[in-house]
Structure formats: C-alpha cells, structure tokens
Biopython code that builds the backbone (N, CA, C, O; Angstrom):
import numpy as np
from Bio.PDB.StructureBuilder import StructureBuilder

atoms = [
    (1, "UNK", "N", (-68.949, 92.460, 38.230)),
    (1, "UNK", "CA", (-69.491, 92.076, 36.952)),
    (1, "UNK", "C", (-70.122, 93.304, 36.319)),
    (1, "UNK", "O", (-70.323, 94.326, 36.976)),
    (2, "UNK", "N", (-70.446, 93.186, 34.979)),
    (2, "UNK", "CA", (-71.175, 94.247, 34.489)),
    (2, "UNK", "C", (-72.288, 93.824, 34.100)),
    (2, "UNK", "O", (-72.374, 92.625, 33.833)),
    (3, "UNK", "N", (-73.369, 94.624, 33.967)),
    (3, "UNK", "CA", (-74.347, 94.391, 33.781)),
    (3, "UNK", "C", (-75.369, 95.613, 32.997)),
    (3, "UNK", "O", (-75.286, 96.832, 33.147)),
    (4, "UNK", "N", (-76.419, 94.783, 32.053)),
    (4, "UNK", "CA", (-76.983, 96.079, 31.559)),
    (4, "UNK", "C", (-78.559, 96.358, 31.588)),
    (4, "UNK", "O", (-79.419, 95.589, 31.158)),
    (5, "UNK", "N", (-78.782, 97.673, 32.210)),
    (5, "UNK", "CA", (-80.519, 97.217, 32.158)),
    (5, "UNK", "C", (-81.273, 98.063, 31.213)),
    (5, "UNK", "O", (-81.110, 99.099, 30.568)),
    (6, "UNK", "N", (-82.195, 97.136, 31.425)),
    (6, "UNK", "CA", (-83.326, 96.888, 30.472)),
    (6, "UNK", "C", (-83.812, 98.028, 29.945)),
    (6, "UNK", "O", (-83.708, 98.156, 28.725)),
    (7, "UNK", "N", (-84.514, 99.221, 30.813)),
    (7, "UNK", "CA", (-84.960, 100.671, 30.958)),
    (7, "UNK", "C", (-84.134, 101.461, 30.229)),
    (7, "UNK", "O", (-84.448, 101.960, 29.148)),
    (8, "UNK", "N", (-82.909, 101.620, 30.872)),
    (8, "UNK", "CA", (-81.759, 102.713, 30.202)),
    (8, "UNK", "C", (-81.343, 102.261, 28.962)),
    (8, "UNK", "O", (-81.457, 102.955, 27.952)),
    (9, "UNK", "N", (-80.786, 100.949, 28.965)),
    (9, "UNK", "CA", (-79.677, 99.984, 27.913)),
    (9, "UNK", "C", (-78.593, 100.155, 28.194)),
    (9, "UNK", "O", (-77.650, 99.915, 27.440)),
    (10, "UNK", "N", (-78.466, 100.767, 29.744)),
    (10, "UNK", "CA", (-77.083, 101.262, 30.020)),
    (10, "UNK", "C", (-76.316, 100.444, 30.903)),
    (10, "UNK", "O", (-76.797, 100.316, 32.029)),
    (11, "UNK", "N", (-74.876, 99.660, 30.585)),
    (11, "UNK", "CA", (-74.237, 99.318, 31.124)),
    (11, "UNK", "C", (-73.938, 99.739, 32.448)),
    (11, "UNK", "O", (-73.719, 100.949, 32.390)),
    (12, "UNK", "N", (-73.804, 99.258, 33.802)),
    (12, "UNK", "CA", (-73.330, 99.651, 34.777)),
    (12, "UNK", "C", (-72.532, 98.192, 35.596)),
    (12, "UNK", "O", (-72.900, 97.045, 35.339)),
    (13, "UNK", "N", (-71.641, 98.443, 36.384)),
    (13, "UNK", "CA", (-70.603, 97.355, 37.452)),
    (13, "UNK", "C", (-71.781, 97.150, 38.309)),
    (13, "UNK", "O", (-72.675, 97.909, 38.683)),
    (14, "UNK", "N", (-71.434, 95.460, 38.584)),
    (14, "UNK", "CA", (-72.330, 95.590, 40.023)),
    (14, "UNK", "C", (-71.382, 94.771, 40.638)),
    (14, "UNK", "O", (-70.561, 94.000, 40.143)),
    (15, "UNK", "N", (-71.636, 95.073, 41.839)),
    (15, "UNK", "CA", (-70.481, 93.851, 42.745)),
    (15, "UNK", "C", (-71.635, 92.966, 43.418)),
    (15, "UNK", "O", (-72.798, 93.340, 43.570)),
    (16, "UNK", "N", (-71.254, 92.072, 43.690)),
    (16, "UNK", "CA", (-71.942, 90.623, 44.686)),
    (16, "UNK", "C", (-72.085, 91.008, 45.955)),
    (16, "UNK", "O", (-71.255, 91.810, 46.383)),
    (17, "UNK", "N", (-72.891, 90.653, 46.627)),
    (17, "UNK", "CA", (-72.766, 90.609, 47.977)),
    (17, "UNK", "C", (-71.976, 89.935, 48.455)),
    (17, "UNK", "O", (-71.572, 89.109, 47.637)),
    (18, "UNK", "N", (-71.429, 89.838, 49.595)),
    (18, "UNK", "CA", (-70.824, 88.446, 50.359)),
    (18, "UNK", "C", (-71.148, 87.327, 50.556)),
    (18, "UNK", "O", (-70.333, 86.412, 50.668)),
    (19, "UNK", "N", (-72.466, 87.181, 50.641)),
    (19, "UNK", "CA", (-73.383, 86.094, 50.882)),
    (19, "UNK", "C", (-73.977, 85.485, 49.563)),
    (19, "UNK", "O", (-74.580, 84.427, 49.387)),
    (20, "UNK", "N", (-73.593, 86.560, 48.625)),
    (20, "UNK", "CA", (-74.259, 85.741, 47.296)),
    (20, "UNK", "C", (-73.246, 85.067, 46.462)),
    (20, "UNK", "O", (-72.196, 85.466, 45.960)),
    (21, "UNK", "N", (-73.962, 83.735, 46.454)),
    (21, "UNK", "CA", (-73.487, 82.538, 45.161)),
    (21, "UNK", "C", (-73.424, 83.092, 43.683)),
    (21, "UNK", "O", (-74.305, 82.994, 42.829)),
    (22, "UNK", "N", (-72.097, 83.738, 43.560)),
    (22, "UNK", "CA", (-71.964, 83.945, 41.884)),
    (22, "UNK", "C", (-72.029, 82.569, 40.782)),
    (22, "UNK", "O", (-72.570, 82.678, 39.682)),
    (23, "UNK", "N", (-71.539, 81.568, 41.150)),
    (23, "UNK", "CA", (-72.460, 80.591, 40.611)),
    (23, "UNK", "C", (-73.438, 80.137, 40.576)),
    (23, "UNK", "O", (-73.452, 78.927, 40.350)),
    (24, "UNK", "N", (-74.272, 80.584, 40.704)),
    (24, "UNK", "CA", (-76.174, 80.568, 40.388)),
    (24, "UNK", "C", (-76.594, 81.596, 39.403)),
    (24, "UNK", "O", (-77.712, 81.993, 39.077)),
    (25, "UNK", "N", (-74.923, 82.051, 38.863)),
    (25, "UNK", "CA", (-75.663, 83.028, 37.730)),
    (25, "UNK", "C", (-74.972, 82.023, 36.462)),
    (25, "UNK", "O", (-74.091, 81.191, 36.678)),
    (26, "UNK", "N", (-75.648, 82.337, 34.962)),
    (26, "UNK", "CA", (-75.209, 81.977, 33.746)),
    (26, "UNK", "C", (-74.830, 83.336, 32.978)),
    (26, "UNK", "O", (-75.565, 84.322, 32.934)),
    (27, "UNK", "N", (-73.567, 83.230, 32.382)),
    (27, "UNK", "CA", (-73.367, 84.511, 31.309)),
    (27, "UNK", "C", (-74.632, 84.321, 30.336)),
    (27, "UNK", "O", (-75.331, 83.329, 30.132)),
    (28, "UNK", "N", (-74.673, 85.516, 29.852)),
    (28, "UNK", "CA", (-75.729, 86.019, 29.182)),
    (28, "UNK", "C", (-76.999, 85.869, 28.866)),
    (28, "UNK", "O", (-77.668, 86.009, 27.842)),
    (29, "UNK", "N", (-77.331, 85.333, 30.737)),
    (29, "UNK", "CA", (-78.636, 85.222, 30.461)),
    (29, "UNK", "C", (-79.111, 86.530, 31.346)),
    (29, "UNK", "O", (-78.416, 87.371, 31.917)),
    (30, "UNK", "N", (-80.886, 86.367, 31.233)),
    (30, "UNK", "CA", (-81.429, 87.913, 31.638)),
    (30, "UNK", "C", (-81.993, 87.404, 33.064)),
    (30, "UNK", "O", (-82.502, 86.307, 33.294)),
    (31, "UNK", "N", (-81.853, 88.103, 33.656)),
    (31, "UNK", "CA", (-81.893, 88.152, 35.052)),
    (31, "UNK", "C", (-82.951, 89.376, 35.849)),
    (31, "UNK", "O", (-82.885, 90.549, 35.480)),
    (32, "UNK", "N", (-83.897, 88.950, 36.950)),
    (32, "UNK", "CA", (-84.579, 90.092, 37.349)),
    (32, "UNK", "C", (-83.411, 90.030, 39.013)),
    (32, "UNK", "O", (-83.154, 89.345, 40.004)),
    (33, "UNK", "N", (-83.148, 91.004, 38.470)),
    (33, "UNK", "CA", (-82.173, 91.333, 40.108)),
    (33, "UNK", "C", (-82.538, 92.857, 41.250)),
    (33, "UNK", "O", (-83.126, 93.938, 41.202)),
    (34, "UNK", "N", (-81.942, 92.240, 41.952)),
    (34, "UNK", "CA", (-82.501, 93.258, 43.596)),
    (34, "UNK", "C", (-81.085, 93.526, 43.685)),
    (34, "UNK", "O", (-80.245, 92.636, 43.553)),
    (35, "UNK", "N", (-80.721, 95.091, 43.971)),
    (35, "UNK", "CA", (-79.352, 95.319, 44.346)),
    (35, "UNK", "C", (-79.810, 97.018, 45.069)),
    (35, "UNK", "O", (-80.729, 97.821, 44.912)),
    (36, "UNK", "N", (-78.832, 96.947, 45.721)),
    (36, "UNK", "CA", (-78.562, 98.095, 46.806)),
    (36, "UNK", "C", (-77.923, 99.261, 45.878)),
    (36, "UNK", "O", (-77.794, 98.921, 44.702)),
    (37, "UNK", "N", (-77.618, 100.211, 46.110)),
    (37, "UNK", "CA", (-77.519, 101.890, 45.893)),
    (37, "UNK", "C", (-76.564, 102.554, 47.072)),
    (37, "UNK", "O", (-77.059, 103.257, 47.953)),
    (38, "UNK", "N", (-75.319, 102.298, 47.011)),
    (38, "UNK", "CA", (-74.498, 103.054, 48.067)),
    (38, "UNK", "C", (-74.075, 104.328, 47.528)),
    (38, "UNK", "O", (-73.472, 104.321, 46.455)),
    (39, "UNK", "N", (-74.316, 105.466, 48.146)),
    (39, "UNK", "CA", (-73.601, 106.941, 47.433)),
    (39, "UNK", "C", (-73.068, 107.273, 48.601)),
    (39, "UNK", "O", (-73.413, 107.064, 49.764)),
    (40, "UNK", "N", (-72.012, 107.922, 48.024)),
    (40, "UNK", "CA", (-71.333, 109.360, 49.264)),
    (40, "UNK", "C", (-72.187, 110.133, 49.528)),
    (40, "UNK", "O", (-73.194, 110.447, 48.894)),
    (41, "UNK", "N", (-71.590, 110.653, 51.025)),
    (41, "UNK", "CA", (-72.750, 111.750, 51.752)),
    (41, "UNK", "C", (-71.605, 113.124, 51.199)),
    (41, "UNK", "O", (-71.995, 114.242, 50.863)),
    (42, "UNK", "N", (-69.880, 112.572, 51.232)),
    (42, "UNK", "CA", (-69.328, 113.770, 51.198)),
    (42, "UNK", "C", (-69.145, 114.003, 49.498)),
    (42, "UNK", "O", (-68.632, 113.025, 48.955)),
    (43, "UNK", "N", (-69.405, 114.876, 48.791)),
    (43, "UNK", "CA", (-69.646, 115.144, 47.315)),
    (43, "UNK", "C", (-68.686, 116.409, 47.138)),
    (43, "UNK", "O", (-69.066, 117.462, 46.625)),
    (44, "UNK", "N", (-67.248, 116.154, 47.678)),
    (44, "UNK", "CA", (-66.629, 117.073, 46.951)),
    (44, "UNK", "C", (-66.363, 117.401, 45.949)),
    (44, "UNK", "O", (-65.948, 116.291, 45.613)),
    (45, "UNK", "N", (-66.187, 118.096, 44.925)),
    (45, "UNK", "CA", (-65.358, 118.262, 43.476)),
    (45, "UNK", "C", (-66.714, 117.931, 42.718)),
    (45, "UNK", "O", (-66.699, 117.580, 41.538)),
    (46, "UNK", "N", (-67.743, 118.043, 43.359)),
    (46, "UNK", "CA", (-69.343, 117.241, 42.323)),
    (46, "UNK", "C", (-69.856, 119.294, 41.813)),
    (46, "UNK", "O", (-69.958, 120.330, 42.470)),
    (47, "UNK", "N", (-70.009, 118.981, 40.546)),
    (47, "UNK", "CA", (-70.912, 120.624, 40.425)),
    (47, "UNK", "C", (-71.599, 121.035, 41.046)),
    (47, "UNK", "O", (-72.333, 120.092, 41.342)),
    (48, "UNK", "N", (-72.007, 122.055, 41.620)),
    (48, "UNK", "CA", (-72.827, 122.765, 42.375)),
    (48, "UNK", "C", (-74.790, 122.189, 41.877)),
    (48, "UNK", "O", (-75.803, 122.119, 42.573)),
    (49, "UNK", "N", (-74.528, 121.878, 40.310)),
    (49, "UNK", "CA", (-75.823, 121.439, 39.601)),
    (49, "UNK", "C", (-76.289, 120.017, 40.250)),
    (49, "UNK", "O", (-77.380, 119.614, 40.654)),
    (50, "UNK", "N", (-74.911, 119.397, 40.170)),
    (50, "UNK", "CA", (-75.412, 117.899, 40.860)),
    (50, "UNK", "C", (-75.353, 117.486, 42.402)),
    (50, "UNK", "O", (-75.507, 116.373, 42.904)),
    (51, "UNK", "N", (-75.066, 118.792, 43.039)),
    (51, "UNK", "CA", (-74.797, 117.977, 44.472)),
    (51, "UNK", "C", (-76.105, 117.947, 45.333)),
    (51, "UNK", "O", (-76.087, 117.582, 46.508)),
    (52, "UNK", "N", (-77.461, 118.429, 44.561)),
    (52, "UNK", "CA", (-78.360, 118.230, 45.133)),
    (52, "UNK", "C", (-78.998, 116.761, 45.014)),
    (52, "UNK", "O", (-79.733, 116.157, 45.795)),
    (53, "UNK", "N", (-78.421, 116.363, 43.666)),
    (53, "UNK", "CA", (-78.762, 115.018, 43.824)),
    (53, "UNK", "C", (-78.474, 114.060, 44.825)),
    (53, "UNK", "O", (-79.294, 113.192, 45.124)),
    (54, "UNK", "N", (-77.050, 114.186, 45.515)),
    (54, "UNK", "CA", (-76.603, 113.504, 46.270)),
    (54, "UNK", "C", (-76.855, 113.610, 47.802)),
    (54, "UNK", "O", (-76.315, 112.897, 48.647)),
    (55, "UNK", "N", (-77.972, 114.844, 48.094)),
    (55, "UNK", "CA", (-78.093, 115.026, 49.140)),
    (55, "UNK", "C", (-79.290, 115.048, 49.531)),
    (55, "UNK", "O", (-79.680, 115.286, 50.674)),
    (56, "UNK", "N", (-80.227, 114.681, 48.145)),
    (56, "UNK", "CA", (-81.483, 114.341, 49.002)),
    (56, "UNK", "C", (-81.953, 112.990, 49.161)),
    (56, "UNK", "O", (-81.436, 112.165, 48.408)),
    (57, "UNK", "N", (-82.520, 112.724, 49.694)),
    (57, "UNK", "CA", (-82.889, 111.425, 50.185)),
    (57, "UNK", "C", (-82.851, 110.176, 48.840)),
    (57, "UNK", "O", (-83.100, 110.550, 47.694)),
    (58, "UNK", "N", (-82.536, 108.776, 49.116)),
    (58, "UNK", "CA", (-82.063, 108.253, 47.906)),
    (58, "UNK", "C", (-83.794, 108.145, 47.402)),
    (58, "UNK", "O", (-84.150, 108.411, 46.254)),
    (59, "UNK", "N", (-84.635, 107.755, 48.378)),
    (59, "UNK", "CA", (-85.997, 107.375, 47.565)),
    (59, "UNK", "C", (-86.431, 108.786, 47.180)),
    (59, "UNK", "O", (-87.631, 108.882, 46.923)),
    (60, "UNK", "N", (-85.773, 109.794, 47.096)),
    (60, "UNK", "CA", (-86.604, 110.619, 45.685)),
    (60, "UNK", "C", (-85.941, 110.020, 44.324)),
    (60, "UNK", "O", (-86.524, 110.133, 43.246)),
    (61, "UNK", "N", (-84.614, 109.341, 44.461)),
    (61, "UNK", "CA", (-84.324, 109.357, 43.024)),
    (61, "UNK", "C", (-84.554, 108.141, 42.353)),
    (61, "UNK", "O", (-84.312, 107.178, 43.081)),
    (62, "UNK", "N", (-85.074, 107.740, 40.816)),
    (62, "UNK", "CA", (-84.810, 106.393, 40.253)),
    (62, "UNK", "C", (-83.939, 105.770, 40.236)),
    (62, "UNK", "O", (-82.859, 106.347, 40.112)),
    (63, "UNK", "N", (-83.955, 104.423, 40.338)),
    (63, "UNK", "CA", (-82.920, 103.716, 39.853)),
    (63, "UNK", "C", (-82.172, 104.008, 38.679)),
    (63, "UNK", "O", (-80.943, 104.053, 38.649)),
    (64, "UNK", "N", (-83.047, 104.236, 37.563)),
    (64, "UNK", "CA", (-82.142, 104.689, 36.217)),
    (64, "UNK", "C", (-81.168, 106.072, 36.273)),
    (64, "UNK", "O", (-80.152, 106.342, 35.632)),
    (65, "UNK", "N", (-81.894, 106.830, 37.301)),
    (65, "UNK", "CA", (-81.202, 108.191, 37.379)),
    (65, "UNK", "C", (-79.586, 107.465, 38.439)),
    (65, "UNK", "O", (-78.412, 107.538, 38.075)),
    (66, "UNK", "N", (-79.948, 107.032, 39.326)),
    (66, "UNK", "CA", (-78.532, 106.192, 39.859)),
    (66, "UNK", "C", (-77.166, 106.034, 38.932)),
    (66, "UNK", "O", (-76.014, 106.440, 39.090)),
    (67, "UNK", "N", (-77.989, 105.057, 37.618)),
    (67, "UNK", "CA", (-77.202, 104.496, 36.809)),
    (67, "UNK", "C", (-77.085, 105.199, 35.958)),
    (67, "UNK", "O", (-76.167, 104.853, 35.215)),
    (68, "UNK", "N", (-77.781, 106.424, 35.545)),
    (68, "UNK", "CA", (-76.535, 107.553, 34.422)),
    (68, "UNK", "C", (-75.905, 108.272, 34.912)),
    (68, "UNK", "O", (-75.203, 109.019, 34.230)),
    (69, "UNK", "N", (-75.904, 108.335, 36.285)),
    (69, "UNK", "CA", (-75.202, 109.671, 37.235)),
    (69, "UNK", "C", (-74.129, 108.469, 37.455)),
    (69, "UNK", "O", (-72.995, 108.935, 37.558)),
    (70, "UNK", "N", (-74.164, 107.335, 37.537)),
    (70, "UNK", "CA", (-72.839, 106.719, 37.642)),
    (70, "UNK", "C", (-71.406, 106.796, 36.598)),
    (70, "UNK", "O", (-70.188, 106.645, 36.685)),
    (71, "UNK", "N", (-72.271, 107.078, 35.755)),
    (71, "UNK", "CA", (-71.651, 107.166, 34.648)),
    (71, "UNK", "C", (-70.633, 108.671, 34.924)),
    (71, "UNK", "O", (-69.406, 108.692, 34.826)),
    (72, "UNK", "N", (-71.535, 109.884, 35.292)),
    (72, "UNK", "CA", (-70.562, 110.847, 35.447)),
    (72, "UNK", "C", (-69.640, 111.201, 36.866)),
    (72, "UNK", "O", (-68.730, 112.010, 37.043)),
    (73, "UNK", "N", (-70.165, 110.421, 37.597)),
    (73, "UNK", "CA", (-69.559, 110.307, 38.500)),
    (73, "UNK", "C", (-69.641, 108.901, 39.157)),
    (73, "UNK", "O", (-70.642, 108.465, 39.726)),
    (74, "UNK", "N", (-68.039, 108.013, 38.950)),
    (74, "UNK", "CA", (-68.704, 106.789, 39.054)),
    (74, "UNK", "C", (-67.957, 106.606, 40.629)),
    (74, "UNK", "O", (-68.637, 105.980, 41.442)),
    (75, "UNK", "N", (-67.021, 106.960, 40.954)),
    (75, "UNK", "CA", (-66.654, 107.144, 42.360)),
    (75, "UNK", "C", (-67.541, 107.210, 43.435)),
    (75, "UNK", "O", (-67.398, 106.614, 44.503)),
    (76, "UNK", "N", (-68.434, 107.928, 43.139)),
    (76, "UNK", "CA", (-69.622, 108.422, 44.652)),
    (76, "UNK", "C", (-71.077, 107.600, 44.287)),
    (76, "UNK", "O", (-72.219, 107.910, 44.627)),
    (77, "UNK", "N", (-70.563, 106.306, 43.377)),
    (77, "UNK", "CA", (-71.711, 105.754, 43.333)),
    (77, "UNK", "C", (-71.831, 104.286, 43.123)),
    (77, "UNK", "O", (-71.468, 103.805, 42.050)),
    (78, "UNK", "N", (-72.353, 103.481, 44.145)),
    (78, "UNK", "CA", (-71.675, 101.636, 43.733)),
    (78, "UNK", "C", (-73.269, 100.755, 43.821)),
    (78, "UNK", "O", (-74.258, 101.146, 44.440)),
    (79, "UNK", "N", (-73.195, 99.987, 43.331)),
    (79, "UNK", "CA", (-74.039, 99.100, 43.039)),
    (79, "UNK", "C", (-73.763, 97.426, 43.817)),
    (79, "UNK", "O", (-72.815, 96.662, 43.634)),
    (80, "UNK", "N", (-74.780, 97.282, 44.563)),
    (80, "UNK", "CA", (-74.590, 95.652, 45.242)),
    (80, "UNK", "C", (-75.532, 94.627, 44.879)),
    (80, "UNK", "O", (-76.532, 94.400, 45.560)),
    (81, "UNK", "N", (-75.324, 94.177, 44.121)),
    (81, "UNK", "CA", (-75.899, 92.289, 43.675)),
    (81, "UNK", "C", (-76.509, 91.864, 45.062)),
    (81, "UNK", "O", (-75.768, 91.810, 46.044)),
    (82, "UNK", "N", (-77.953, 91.540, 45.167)),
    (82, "UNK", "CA", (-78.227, 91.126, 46.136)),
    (82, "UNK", "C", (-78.885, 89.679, 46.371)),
    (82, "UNK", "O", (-78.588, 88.778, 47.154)),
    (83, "UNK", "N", (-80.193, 89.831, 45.108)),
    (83, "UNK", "CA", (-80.928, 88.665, 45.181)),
    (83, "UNK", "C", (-80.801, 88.470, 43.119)),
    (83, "UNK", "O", (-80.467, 89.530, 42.590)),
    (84, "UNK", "N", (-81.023, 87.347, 42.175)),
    (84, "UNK", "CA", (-81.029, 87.112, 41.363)),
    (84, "UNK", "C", (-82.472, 85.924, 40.807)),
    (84, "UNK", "O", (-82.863, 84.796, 41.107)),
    (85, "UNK", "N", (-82.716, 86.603, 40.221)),
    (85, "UNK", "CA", (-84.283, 85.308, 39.656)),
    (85, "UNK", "C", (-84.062, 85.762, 37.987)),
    (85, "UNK", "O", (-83.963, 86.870, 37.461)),
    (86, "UNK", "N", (-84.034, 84.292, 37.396)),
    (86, "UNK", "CA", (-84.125, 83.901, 36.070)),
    (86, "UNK", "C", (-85.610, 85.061, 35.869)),
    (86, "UNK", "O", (-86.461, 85.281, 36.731)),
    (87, "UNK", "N", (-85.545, 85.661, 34.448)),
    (87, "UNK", "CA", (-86.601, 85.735, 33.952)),
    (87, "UNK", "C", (-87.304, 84.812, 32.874)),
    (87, "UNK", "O", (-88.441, 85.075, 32.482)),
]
sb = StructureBuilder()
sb.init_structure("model")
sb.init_model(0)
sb.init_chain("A")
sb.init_seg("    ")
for serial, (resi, resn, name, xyz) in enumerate(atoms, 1):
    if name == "N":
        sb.init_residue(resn, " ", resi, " ")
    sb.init_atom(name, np.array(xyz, "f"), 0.0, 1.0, " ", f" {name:<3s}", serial, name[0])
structure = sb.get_structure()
C-alpha cells in the first residue's frame, strides 16, 4: 500500500506484515501506525556521500530521513506495516 506521512507529506510503500489484518484498515482514513525500517548492509552502486548513511546504526537516523532516502534509493530501503490505531 502507499502511504503518506504527516511530517514529510511524503508518499512512501509500506507492506503488511504477515500477521496483520489489512482489513482493519479503511481507505483514506488517518492512521497512527508502527512499522519497521529494513535497509541493506551491502550498499553497492550508493555514492560515496550516502553510504555513510547506511552504515551507521539505524537509531542515529529519523524516520523522515528513512523516507526521503527511499525515495533516492528505493531498493536498499523497505518499510513494514506493523501495528495500526485510528487517530
């Protein structure tokens, strides 16, 4: 699904977990959601500028920084739907 948050205004994919009921969601409503941050460890072909991003620990970086770096590199970077609460 796609989804857009609030902070950036920036569109990003998120996928479901396995365990999560995609019917407990409604289109276009707003949602406070919990989702995971999977990146590559191997960052080939990434600029020399950005591969420090990918190699330091994920809790130095924001969530929003996640989701515009997805944007330029959306391969080495996925998003998981975990928990969902109506706002």
């Amino acid at each position: 699904m796609s989804v857009i948050d609030v902070l950036t205004g920036s569109p990003f994919p998120l996928e479901a977990a396995t365990d999560f009921q995609m019917d407990s969601l409604e289109v276009e409503k707003a949602y406070y959601i919990t989702f995971k941050i999977y990146t590559l460890k191997k960052v080939e072909g990434v600029p020399a500028d950005f591969v420090e991003f990918f190699q330091v620990l994920d809790v130095n970086q924001s969530t929003e920084d996640f989701i515009k770096a997805y944007w330029l590199y959306p391969k080495y970077i996925r998003f998981e739907l975990v928990e969902a609460e109506p706002l």
